[in-house]
C-alpha positions as CSV (number, residue, x, y, z in Angstrom):
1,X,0.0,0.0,0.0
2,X,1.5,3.2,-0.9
3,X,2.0,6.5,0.9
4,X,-0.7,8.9,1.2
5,X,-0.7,12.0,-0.6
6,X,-0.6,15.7,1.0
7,X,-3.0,17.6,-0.7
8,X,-3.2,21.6,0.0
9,X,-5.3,24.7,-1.3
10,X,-5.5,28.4,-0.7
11,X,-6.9,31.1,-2.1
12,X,-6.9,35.1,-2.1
13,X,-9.5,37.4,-3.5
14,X,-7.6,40.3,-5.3
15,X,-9.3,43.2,-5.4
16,X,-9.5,46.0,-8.3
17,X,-7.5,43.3,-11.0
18,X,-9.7,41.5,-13.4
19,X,-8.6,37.9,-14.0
20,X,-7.7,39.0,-17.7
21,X,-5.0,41.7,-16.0
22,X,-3.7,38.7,-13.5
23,X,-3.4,35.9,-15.6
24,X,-0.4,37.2,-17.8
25,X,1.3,37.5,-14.3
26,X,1.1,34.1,-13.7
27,X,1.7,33.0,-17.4
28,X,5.3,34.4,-17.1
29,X,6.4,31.0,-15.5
30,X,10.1,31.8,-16.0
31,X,9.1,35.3,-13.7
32,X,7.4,33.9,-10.7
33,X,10.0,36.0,-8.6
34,X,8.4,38.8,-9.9
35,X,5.1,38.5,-7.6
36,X,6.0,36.0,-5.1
37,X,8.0,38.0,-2.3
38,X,10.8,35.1,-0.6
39,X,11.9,34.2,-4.2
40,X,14.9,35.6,-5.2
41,X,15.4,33.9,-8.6
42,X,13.5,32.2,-11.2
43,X,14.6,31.6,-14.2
44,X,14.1,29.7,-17.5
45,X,16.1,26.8,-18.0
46,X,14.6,24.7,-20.6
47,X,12.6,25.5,-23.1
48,X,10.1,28.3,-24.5
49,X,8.5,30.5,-21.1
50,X,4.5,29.8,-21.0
51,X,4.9,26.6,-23.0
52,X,4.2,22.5,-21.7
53,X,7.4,20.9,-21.1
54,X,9.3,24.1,-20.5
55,X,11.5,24.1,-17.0
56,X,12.5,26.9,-14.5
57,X,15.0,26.8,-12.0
58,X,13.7,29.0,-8.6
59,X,15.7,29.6,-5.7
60,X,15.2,31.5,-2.2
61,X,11.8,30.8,-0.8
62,X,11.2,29.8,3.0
63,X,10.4,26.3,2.6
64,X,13.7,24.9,4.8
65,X,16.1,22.9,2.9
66,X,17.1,19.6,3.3
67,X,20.7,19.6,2.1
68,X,23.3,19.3,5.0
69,X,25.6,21.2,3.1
70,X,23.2,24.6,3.7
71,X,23.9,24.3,7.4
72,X,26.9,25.7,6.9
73,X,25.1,29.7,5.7
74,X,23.7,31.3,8.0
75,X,20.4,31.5,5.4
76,X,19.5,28.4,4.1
77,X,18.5,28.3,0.3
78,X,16.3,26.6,-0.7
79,X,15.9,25.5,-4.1
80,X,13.6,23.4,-7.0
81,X,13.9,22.8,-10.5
82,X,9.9,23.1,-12.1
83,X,8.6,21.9,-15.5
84,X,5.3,23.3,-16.3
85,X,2.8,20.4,-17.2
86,X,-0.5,22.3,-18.3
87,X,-1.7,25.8,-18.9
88,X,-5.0,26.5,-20.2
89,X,-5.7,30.0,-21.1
90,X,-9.5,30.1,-21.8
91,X,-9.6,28.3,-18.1
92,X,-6.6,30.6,-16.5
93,X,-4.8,27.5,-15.2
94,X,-1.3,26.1,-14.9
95,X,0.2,23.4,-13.3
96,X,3.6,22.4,-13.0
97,X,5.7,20.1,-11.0
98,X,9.2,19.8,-9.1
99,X,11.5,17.8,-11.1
100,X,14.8,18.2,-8.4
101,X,14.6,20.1,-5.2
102,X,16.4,20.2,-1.9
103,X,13.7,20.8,0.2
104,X,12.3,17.3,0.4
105,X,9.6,17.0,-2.1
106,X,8.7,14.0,-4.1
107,X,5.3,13.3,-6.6
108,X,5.0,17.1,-5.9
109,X,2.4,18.7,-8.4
110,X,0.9,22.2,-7.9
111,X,-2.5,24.0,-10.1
112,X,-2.9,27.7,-9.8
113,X,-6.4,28.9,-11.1
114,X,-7.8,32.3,-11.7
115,X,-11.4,33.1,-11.5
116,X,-13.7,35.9,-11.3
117,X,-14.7,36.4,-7.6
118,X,-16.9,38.8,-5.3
119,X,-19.5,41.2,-6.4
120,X,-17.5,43.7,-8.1
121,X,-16.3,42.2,-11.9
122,X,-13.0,44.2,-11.4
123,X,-11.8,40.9,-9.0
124,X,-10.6,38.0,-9.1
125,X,-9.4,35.1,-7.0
126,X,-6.3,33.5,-7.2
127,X,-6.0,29.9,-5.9
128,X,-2.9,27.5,-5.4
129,X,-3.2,23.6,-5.0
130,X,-0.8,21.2,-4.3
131,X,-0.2,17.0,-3.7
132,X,2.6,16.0,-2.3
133,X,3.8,13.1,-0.9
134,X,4.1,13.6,3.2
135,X,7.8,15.4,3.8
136,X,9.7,14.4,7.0
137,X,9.6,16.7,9.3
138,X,6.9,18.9,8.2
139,X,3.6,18.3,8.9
140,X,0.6,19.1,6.0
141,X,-0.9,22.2,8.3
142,X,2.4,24.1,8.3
143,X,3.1,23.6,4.7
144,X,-0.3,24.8,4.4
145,X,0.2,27.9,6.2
146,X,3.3,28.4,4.5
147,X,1.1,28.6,0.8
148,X,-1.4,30.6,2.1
149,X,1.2,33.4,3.6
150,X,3.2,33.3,0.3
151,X,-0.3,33.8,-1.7
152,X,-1.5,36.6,0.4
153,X,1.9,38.5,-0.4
154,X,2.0,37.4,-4.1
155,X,-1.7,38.9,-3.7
156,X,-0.7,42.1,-2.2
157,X,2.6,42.9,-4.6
158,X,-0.2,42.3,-7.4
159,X,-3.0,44.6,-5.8
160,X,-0.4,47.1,-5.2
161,X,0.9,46.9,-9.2
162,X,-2.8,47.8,-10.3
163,X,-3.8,50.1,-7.4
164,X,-3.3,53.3,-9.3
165,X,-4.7,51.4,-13.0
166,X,-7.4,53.4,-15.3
167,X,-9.0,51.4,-17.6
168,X,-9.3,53.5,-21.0
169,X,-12.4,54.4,-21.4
């Protein structure tokens, strides 16, 4: 009998973005770092950016390493290697999945969807799901936590970028 997975989901309402203004955002899988705040690279490794089978390497974000090696820093980094599985732009989804990390995941597969949300048509909501098999060490409520506090500021750097945003009229 095999393990059983993790499975995780969050979600953000973003206020004053319509999901055809956020989903270009997310699209730019080789520029993650761009909205997600503890990333300090991601790049494009493999591949054409936005396309199925094309990998990104991302580096910096607080989900603690595994590798003995970074005990030796005083900061940890923390690293994965991502090929992008599906994206669907009438649906605004993508998924992708960690090829090589040192963080201790393995089967891991994550979706991000964006949908119209609340009562205004200028938001959206942004949501992140993930299965993983179970990471020593962690338990599945902290990793959750993790998600959701990395989505709210990924939600807040992209509120803030169309906070001062005029539709032409």
């Amino acid at each position: 009998m095999g393990l059983v997975k993790w499975e995780g989901n969050v979600s953000k309402m973003i206020r004053n973005a319509t999901v055809e203004q956020i989903w270009p955002l997310l699209a730019d899988f080789f520029n993650f770092n761009k909205w997600f705040p503890t990333l300090a690279t991601c790049q494009g490794i493999h591949g054409t950016n936005g396309e199925v089978g094309c990998i990104r390497y991302c580096s910096g974000f607080s989900i603690p390493s595994n590798n003995v090696d970074d005990q030796i820093s005083s900061t940890p980094i923390s690293w994965s290697k991502e090929r992008l599985i599906a994206i669907d732009h009438d649906q605004h989804s993508l998924s992708y999945e960690i090829l090589e990390s040192n963080i201790g995941f393995q089967s891991y597969v994550s979706t991000f969807r964006i949908y119209a949300g609340g009562s205004e048509c200028r938001d959206c909501v942004i949501e992140w799901s993930f299965t993983v098999d179970p990471v020593e060490g962690l338990a599945l409520d902290d990793l959750v936590r993790k998600y959701d506090v990395g989505l709210q500021r990924m939600a807040q750097r992209m509120e803030a970028s169309f906070e001062n945003f005029q539709p032409p009229q």
